[in-house]
Each structure stands twice: as structure tokens, then as C-alpha cells.
C-alpha positions in Angstrom: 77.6 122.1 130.7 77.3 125.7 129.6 76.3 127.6 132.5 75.2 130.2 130.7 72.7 128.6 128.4 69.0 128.8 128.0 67.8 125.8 130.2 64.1 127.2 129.5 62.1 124.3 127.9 60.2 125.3 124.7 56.8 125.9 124.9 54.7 123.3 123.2 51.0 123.9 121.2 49.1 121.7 122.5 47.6 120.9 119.6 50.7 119.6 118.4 51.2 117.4 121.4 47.7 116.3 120.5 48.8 115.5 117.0 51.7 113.6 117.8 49.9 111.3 120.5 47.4 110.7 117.5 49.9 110.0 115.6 51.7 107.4 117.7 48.5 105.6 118.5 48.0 105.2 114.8 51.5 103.9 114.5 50.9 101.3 117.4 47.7 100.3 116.1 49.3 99.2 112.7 52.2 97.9 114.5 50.3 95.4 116.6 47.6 95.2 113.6 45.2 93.3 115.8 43.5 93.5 119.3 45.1 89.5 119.6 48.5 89.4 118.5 48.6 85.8 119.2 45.6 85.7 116.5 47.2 87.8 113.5 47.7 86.2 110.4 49.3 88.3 107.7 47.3 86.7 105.0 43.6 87.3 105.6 41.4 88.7 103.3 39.4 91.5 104.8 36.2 93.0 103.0 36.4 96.1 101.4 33.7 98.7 99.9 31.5 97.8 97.4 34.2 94.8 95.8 33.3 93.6 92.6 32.9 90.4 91.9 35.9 90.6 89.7 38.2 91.7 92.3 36.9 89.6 95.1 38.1 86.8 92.7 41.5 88.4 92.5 42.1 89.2 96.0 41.5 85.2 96.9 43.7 84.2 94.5 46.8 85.9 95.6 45.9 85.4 99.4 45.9 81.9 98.3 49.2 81.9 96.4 50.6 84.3 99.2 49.6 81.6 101.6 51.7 79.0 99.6 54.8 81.6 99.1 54.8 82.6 102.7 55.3 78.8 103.9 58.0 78.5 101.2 59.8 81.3 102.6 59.4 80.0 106.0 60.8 76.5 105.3 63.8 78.1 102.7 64.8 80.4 105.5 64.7 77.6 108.2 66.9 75.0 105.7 69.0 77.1 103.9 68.8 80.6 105.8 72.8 80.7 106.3 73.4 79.2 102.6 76.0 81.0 100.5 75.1 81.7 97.4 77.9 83.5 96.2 81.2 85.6 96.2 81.1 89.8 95.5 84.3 91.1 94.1 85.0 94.8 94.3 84.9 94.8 90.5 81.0 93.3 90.7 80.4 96.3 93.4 81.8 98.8 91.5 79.7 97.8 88.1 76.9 98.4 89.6 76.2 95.3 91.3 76.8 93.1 88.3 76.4 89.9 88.5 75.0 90.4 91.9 72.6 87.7 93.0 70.8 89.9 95.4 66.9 89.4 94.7 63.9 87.5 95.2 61.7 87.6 92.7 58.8 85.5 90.9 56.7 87.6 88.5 59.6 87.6 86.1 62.8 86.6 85.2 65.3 87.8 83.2 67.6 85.2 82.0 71.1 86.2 79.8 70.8 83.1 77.9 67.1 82.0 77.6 65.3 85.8 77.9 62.5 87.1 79.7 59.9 85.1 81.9 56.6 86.0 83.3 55.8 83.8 85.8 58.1 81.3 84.6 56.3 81.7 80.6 59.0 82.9 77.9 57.2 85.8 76.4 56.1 83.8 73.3 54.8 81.4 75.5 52.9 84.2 77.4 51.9 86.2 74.3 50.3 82.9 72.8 48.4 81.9 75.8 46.7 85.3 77.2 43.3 86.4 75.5 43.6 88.6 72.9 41.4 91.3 71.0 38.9 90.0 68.8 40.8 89.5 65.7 44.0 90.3 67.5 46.9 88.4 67.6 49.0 90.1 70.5 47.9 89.3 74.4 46.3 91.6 76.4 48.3 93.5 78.9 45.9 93.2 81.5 45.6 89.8 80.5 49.3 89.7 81.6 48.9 91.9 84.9 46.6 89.4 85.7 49.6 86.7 85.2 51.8 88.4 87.1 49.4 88.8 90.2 48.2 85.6 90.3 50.2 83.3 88.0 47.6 82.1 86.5 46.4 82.7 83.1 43.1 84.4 83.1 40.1 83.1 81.6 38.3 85.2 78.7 35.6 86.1 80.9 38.4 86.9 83.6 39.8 88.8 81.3 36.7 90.7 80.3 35.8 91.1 83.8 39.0 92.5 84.5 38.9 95.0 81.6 35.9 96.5 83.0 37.1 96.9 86.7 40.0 99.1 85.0 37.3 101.1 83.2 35.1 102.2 86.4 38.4 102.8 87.7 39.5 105.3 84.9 38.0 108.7 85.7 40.8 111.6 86.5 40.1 114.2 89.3 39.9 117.7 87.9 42.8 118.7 89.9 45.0 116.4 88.0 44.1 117.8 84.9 44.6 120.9 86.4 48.1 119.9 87.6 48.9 119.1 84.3 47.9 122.5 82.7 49.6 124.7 85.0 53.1 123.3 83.3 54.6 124.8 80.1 53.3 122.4 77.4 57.2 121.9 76.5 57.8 120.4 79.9 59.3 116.9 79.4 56.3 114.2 79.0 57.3 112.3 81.7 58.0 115.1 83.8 54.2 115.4 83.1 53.4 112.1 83.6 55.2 112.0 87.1 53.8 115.2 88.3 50.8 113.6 87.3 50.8 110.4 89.7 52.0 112.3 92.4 49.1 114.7 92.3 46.6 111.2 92.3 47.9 111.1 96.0 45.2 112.8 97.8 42.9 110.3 96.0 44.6 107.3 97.6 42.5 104.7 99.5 45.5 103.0 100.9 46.2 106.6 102.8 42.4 107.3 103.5 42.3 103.3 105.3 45.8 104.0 106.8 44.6 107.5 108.8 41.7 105.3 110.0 43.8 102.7 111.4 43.5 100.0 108.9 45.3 96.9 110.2 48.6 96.1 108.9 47.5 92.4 107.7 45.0 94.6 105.6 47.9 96.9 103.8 48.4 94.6 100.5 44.6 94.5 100.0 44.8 98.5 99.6 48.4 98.7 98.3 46.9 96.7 95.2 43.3 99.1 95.2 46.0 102.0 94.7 48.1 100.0 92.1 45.0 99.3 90.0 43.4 102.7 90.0 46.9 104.1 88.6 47.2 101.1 86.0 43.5 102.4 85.0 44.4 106.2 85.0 47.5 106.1 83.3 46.7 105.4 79.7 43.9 108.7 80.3 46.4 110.9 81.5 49.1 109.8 79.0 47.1 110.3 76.3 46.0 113.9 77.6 49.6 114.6 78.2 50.6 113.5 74.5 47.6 115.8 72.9 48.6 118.6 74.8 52.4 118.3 73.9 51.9 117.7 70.7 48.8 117.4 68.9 45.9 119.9 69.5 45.2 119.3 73.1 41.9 117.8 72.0 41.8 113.9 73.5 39.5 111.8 71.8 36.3 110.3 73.7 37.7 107.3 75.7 35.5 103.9 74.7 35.0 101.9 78.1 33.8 98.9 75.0 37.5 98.7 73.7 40.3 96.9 75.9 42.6 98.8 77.9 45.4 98.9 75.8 43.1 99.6 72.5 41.3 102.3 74.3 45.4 103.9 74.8 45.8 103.8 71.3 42.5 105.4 70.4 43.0 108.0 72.8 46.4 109.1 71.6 44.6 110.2 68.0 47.9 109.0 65.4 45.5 107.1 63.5 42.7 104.8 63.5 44.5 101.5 62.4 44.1 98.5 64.0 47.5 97.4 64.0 48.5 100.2 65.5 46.2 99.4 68.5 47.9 95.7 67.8 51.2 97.4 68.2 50.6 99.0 71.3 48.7 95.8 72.9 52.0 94.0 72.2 54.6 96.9 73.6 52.6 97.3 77.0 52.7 93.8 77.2 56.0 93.0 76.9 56.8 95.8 79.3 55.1 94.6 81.8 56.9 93.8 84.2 60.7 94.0 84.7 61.1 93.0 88.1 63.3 90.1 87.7 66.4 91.5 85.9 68.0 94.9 85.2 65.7 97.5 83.4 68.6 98.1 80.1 69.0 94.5 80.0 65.4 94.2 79.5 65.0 96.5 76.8 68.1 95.0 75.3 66.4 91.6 75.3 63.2 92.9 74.2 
């Protein structure tokens, strides 16, 4: 021990001791996630503000499929928990893990031989089956978000009903904007575009529930009220970023009557073709989701 060292303890703010006691007891609170441990059950559904019907209909569907998944896990892990499933040469590590069998995945699947699966749909399959634009002929991409979430195939009126949540969800806070405009107009898009998202965080109802000790069984419930309100924003503040890059920084009036894909295409002001909304229906949907494969490979497929 250095004898001659300053054994003097710090002094402390107390409001910083009083912060970091808060802190803990928020931390504890989502820890133990209930006043009964013995009674906590990871997939309960727990009410939320002003739910639309739409979304109480989605929330019950992937409890219920979690429900099912969740005892699947439980019995794989208790069967085959120490199963091999495969050898990992230096050469596979080295690539870049390929090869590597090293996720679990079911919203899709990217096969080397047989190509990309949504929910175990090729992508013609899917493209055929999900409800379309009147007229149209390419699925919906919230038609397929819905897939992914729930694997199930949503209804027309699903559909429509889910269309609309995305709408009321669309409006972008002034700051964002304002985010945006203090960057050079030449700054990379998706430099923009990331900026962007990041600035959506004071805005996020998963951190506004987590600082007032929402329960950990409750954190997918908000995870996907986040998720949803950036799916909904994104096409607005894409299409402000792509008028202010390149076109005349005027965005054209966004039409809550159009899908949310069709609405993109409006708001990007190339043209007013149909098939170019067609196009871009068919491009967001196959892009998805690209959770089950390597995102190169993916494009490569596509």
C-alpha cells in the first residue's frame, strides 16, 4: 500500500447517490418483473393505452404463438439440449462464419438451394397469397409484416385494419425534421435516414414504460409499439430525405387512403405511375425480412 496516497474518500452529490438508488430500484423492479415471482409468466398480455382493436388482435396472436414457441423451446432444450449439430473448422471461422449453423430463426429462411422463406412460404407462394392493391398484383408489405409476426396470412380486412394503424402512427416530431435539416443536403441518405431514427428516441414508449417500471413480462408488448411506429415513420422521413437530396425539397401531401407502400411511392414524387407504386409494393416486400440467412446472400437470391 502506498503510504503516501490520498486515502480521503470522494465526496458524493447526493443527488447522485439519489439517482443511482432510483436507478437500481428500477433495475430490480424489472428484474423480478412481478410482486410474485412464483406467479410471473413471460407471456401475458397486459393492456395498453387506448389499443385499437387492430392491434389488440395482433398482440393475442403472437402471445398465443409465443405460448406455443416457448413450450417448443422448453421441450427441444430438455431432449436435445446437449445435441451436436455440427463441426467449425478454422477455415468456416475465418470466412466469416460460413457455413456456420449458429441461429434460431422462424420468420424466414434462407435456403442455398430452394431460396427464401417467410414463415416457411417461398416468396411466390407469399406474394400470391397476401392481399394486394386493388388492381395490383404484388402483396402488400404490411400484409407480409403481418406474416412474419404472426404467421398467419392476414385477412383483407386485417389487412386494411392494419394499414390504418400504420397511418395514425405516421406523423414525425418537428425535431426530426429538424434533425434532418441541420445536415448538408449532400450528406449520405442513409446517413440521414439513421440520424433520423436515432433522433425518434425521445419519442419511444418502450423507454417512457421502462422509466416507470414497466414489468419485464410487458417489454415485447412495447418493443413491438416502438417497432411499429418506426415501420410507419419511415416511408415519411425517407421520402423527405429523398426530396431534399435530390428533388426540390417539396414532399408531396401523404394520402392516409392509399396503402403503406403506395403512399412511399407517392411521396417520393418520380412519377405518378402505378406500376411504379407496383414496383415498390413488390421491392419492400421481398425485403422484408432477412433474418434467416446472410444479408448478401439474400440480395443475391432476390
Amino acid at each position: 500500500v502506498d503510504q503516501d496516497a490520498d486515502t480521503s474518500p470522494c465526496p458524493i452529490h447526493p443527488f447522485s447517490v439519489w439517482t443511482a438508488m432510483q436507478r437500481l430500484a428500477r433495475i430490480a423492479h424489472h428484474v423480478v418483473g412481478v410482486d410474485d415471482p412464483a406467479s410471473f409468466n413471460p407471456l401475458t398480455v397486459t393492456p395498453t393505452a387506448a389499443a385499437s382493436p387492430i392491434m389488440e388482435l395482433l398482440r393475442a396472436k403472437i402471445a398465443k404463438l409465443a405460448k406455443e414457441r416457448s413450450a417448443l423451446k422448453t421441450e427441444l432444450l430438455k431432449q436435445s439440449g446437449d445435441a451436436k449439430i455440427q463441426d467449425v473448422t478454422v477455415e468456416m471461422a475465418i470466412n466469416g462464419a460460413r457455413s456456420i449453423k449458429s441461429m434460431v430463426t422462424e420468420t424466414s429462411d434462407l435456403d442455398a438451394n430452394s431460396g427464401i422463406f417467410y414463415r416457411g412460404m417461398s416468396l411466390y407462394d407469399v406474394n400470391k397469397a397476401l392481399p394486394k392493391a386493388p388492381g395490383g398484383e404484388s402483396g402488400l408489405p404490411e400484409a407480409a409484416l403481418w406474416l412474419l409476426l404472426t404467421g398467419e396470412v392476414p385477412t383483407q380486412d386485417e389487412c386494411k385494419a392494419f394499414t390504418a394503424e400504420l397511418h395514425r402512427r405516421s406523423e414525425v416530431p418537428k425535431s426530426v425534421y429538424d434533425t434532418i435539416s441541420a445536415m448538408p443536403k449532400d450528406t449520405h441518405p442513409m446517413t440521414q435516414l439513421s440520424v433520423a431514427m436515432l433522433a425518434l428516441q425521445p419519442y419511444s414508449k418502450f423507454t417512457a414504460q421502462y422509466n416507470e417500471g414497466m414489468k419485464k413480462n410487458a417489454y415485447w408488448e412495447w418493443a413491438l409499439e416502438d417497432a411499429l411506429d418506426v415501420i410507419a415513420k419511415s416511408p415519411v422521413v425517407a421520402a423527405f430525405i429523398y426530396r431534399r437530396s435530390f428533388a426540390d425539397g417539396q414532399v408531396p401531401q401523404y394520402d392516409d387512403k392509399m396503402d403503406w407502400a403506395g403512399n412511399f411511392a407517392q411521396m417520393l414524387g418520380i412519377n405518378s405511375d402505378e406500376k411504379f407504386k407496383e414496383c415498390t409494393r413488390l421491392y419492400l416486400m421481398l425485403h422484408a425480412d432477412h433474418e434467416g440467412g446472410n444479408v448478401s446472400a439474400h440480395t443475391t437470391h432476390l
